[in-house]
C-alpha positions in Angstrom: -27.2 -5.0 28.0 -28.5 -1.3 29.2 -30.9 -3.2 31.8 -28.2 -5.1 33.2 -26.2 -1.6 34.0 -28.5 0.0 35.1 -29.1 -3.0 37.5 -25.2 -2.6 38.6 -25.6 0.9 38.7 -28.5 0.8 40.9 -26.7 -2.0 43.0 -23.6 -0.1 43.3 -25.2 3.3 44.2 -27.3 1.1 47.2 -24.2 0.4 48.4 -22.8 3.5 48.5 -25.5 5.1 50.1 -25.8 3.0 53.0 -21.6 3.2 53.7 -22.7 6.6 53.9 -25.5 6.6 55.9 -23.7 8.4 58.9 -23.2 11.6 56.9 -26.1 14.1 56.2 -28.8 12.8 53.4 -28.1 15.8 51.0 -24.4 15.3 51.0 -25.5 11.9 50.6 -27.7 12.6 47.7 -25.7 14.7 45.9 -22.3 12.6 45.9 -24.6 9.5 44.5 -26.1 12.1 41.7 -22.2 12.8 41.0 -21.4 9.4 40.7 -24.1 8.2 38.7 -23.8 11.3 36.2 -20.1 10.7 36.2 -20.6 7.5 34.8 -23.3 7.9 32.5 -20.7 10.3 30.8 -17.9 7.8 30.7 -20.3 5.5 29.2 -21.6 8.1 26.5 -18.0 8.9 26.3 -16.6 5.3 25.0 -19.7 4.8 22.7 -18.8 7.5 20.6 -15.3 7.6 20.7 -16.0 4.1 19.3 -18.3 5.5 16.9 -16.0 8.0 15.8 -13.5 5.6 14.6 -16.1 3.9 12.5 -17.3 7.1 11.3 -13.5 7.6 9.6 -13.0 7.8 5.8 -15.7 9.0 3.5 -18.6 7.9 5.5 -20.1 11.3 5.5 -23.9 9.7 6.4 -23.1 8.2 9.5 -20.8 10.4 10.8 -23.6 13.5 9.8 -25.7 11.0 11.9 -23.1 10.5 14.9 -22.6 14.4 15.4 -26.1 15.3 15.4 -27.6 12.9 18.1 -24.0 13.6 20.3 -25.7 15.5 22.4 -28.9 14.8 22.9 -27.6 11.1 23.7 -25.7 12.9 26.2 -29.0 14.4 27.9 -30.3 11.0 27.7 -27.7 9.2 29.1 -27.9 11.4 32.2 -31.7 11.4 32.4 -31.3 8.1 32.4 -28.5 8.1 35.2 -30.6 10.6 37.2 -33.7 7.9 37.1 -31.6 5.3 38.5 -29.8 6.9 40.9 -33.2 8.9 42.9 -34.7 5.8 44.1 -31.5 4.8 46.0 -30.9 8.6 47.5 -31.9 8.9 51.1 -34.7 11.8 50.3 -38.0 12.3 51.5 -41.0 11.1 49.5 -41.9 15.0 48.7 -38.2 15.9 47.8 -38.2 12.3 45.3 -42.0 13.5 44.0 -40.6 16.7 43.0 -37.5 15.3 41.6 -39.5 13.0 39.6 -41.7 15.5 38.3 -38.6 17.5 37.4 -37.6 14.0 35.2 -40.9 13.7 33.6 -40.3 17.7 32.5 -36.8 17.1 31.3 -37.9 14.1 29.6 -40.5 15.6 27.1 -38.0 18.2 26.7 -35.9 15.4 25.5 -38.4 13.9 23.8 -38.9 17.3 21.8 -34.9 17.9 21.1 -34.7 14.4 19.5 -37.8 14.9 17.4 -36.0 18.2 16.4 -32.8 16.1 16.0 -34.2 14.0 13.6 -35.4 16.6 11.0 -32.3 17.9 10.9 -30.8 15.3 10.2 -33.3 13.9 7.1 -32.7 17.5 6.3 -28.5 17.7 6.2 -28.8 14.0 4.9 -30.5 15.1 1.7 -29.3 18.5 1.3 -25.6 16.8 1.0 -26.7 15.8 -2.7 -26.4 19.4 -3.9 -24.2 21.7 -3.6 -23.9 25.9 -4.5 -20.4 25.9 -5.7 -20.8 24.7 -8.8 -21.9 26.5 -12.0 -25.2 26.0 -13.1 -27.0 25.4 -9.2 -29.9 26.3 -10.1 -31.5 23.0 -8.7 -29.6 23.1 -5.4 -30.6 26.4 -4.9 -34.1 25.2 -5.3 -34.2 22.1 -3.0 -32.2 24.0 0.0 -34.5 27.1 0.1 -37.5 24.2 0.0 -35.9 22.1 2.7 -34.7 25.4 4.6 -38.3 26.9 5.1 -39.7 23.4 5.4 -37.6 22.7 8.6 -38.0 26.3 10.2 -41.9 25.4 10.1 -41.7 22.1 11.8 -39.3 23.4 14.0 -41.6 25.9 15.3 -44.3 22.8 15.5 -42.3 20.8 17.5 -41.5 23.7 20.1 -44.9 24.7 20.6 -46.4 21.1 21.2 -43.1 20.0 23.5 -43.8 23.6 24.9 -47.6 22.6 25.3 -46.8 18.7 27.0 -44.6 20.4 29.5 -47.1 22.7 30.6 -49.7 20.5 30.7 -47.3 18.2 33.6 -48.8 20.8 36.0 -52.2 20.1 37.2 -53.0 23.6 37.4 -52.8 24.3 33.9 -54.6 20.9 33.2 -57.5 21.7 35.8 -57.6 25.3 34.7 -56.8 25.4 31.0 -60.4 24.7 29.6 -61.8 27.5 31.5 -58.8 29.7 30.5 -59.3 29.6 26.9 -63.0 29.7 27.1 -63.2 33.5 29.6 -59.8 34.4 26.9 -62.5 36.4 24.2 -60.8 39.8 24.4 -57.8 38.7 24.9 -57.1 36.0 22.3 -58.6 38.9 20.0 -55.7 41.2 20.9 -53.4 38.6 20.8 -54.7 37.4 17.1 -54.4 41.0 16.1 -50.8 41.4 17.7 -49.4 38.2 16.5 -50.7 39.1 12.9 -47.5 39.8 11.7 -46.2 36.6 12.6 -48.6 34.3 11.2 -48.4 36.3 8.1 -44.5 35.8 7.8 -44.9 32.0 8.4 -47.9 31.5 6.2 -45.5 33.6 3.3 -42.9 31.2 4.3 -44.5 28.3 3.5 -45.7 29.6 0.4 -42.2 30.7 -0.8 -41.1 27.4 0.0 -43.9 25.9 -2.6 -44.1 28.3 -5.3 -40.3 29.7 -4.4 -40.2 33.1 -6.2 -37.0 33.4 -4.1 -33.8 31.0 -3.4 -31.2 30.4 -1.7 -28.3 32.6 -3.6 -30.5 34.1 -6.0 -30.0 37.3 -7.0 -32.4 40.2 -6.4 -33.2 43.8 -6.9 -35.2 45.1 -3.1 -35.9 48.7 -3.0 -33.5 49.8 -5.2 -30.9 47.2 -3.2 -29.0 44.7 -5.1 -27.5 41.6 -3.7 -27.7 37.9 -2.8 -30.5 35.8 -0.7 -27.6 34.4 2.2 -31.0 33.2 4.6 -34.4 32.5 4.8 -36.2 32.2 8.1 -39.7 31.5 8.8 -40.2 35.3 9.4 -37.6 37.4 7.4 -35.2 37.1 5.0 -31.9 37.6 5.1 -30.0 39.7 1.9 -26.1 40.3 1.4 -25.9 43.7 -0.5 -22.9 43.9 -2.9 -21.0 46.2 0.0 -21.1 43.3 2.1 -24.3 45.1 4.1 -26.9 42.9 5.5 -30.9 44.1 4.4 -33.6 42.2 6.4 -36.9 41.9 4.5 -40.2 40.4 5.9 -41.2 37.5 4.0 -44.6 39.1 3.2 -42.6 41.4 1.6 -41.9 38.9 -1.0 -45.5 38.1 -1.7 -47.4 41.0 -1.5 -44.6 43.9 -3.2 -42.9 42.9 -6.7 -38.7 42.8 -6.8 -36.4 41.5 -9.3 -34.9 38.2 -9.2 -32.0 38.1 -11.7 -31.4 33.7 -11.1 -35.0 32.7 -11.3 -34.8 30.8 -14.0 -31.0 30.2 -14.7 -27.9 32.1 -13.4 -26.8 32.9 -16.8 -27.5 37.0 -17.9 -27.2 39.8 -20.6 -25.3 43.2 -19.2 -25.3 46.6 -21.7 -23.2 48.9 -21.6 -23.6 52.3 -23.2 -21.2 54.9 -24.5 -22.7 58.2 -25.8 -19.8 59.2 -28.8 -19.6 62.0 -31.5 -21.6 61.2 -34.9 -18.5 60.5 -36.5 -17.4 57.4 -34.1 -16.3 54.7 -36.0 -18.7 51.8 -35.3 -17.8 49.0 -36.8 -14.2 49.5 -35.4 -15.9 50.4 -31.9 -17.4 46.8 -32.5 -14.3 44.5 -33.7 -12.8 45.7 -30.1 -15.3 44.6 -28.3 -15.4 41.3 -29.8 -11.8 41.2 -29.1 -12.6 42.3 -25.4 -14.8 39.7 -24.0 -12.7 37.1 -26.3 -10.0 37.6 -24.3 -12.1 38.0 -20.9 -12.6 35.1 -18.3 -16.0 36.6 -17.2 -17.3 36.0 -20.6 -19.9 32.9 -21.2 -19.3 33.1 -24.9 -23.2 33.6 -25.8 -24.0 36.9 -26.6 -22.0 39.8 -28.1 -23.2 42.9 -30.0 -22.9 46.3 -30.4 -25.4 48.6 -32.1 -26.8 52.5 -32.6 -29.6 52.5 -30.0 -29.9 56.7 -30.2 -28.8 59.4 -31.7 -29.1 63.4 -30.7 -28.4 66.3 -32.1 -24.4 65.9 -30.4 -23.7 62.6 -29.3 -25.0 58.7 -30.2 -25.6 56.3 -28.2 -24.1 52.9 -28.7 -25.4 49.6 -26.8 -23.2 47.2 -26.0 -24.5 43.2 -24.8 -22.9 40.8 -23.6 -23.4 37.9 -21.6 -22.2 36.3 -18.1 -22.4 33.4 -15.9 -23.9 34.9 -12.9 -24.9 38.5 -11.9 -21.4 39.1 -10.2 -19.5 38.3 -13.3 -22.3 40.4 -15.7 -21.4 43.5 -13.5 -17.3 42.8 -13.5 -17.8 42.3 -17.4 -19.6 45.4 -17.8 -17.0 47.3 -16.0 -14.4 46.0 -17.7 -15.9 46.2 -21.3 -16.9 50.2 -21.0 -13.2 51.1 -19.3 -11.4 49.4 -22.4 -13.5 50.5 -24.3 -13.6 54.1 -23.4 -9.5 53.4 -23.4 -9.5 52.4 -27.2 -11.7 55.2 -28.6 -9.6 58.0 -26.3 -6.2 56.1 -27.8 -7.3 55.3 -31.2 -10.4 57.1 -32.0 -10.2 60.5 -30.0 -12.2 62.5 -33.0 -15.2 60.6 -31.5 -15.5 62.1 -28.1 -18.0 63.8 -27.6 -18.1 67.8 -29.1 -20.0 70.8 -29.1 -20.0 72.8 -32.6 -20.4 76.1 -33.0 -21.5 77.6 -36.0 -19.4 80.8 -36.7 -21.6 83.2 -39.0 -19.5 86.2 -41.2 -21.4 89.5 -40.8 -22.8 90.8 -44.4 -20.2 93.6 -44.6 -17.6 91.4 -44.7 -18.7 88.5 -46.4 -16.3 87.0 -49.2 -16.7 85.0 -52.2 -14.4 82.0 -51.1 -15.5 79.4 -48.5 -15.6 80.2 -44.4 -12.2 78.8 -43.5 -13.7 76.9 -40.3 -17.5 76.1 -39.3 -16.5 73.9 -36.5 -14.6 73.6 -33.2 -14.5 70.9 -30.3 -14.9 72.1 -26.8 
């Protein structure tokens, strides 16, 4: 069926060029490149307006399919509109030579974009089994960092060799390339040194994408930064910091310096919260409200609770406080919350137990009585 358009196509633009032979050949040329690009995109046009309507409902494969070769079927169908059409424009034979060598460029080009086409779409195809909004992802976030890193890599395969078969269309860089690379001793040394960097980040990359000491979403402590892992690229990664602040970190980073990765092994964690109270705090009443507390709190995962006497001073104690969330976000909320109510019940309830200073009042020997000091203490 495409052969037999392209015939009619060719037939048609034949005819067109020799109704206009009296005018002058690049007027001529360029209203039959017009023409036959014109309809190549009413073609492309009607296919996939015909494909969109099969694409409706919840067929979320094909129509991830459809939207992803739109465009480089596009670029085809005018490459292919462009091929037809030169033979039948009234140009000279080194005008068509150069034209045709422009083709064969845009064609590996083409060639390239569809290869690059196609892993994206094996990659959205099977990244649309898992998702991250859902409470235990730790799988997802797994399989998407994996697929991620994996497609950055071949990506930057495929650009180099479609890069390299373009080049290699010019017959100076064929006739001169062997020679190029053999007198390029200093020079591919600087460049090896210069480009370290780079091949360091892509060699971490694919080595985070096997042994993954990072995610996607996971949760991690950089220089004293916390926040989320939004991207990973094959040369950096991406972080968002609690403010909303973006932190860029080599990949290397991430191999050769330790961090802290809250969600390596589940999302779930244990927060503490400390209170530092007078020695006469009431603790098991300090610890019935914080039962009470994350009973009634959302944030809660229902796990862990506890409270218990991790220190004690010659004014205060210290009193620990775990308990347990979903995710890091909802330990830090659930902190906050648990120490303001609780700081709340002991000022309301229990205000003996703030913290004091005592001061021990000595009588001089002169005056010194036979009946008890009337007060040996007082809060500051």
């Amino acid at each position: 069926m495409l052969e037999s358009i392209s015939h009619v196509l060719q037939a048609k633009l034949s005819e067109l060029s020799a109704q206009l032979a009296f005018a002058p050949a690049w007027l001529v040329s360029l209203i039959i490149l017009i023409v036959a690009f014109a309809a190549a995109w009413l073609l492309h046009a009607a296919i996939f307006a015909a494909l969109r309507r099969l694409s409706r409902g919840n067929r979320r494969y094909f129509r991830t399919i459809t939207e992803a070769i739109k465009n480089p079927a596009r670029f085809a169908a005018l490459l292919i509109a462009f091929a037809i059409a030169l033979p039948t424009a009234p140009l000279s034979s080194e005008t068509q030579d150069i034209l045709a060598r422009f083709l064969g460029l845009a064609t590996i080009c083409w060639v390239g974009w569809i290869v690059l086409t196609g892993v994206h779409i094996a990659a959205n195809l099977y990244l649309l089994n898992f998702g991250l909004d859902v409470g235990d992802n730790l799988l997802a976030r797994k399989h998407i960092t994996q697929v991620r890193v994996m497609r950055r890599a071949l990506d930057t395969v495929v650009v180099l060799l479609t890069l390299g078969f373009a080049l290699m269309t010019f017959d100076a860089v064929r006739q001169y390339g062997v020679s190029l690379f053999a007198s390029a001793g200093a020079a591919g040394v600087i460049f090896g040194l210069a480009a370290r960097p780079l091949f360091s980040n892509l060699l971490a990359g694919v080595q985070l994408a096997v042994s993954q000491p990072i995610r996607i979403d996971d949760a991690v402590v950089v220089e004293n930064e916390w926040g989320n892992v939004e991207d990973i690229t094959f040369n950096y990664v991406v972080l968002r910091l609690w403010d909303l602040r973006r932190m860029v970190v080599p990949l290397s980073y991430f191999i050769e310096k330790p961090f802290q990765n809250w969600t390596r092994i589940g999302g779930d964690l244990i927060g503490s919260v400390l209170l530092y109270l007078d020695h006469t705090a009431p603790v098991d009443a300090i610890r019935e409200k914080l039962r009470e507390i994350v009973a009634q709190s959302k944030l809660w995962d229902g796990k862990v609770v506890n409270l218990q006497v991790t220190d004690c001073k010659e004014t205060t104690i210290e009193l620990r406080a775990l308990i347990s969330a979903n995710n890091a976000s909802a330990a830090w909320d659930l902190r906050c919350e648990v120490r303001e109510k609780l700081i709340d019940f002991v000022r309301r309830e229990h205000p003996y137990a703030l913290p004091r200073r005592r001061n021990e009042v000595v009588e001089p020997s002169h005056l010194k009585t036979s009946g008890p000091f009337p007060e040996t203490g007082s809060r500051n």
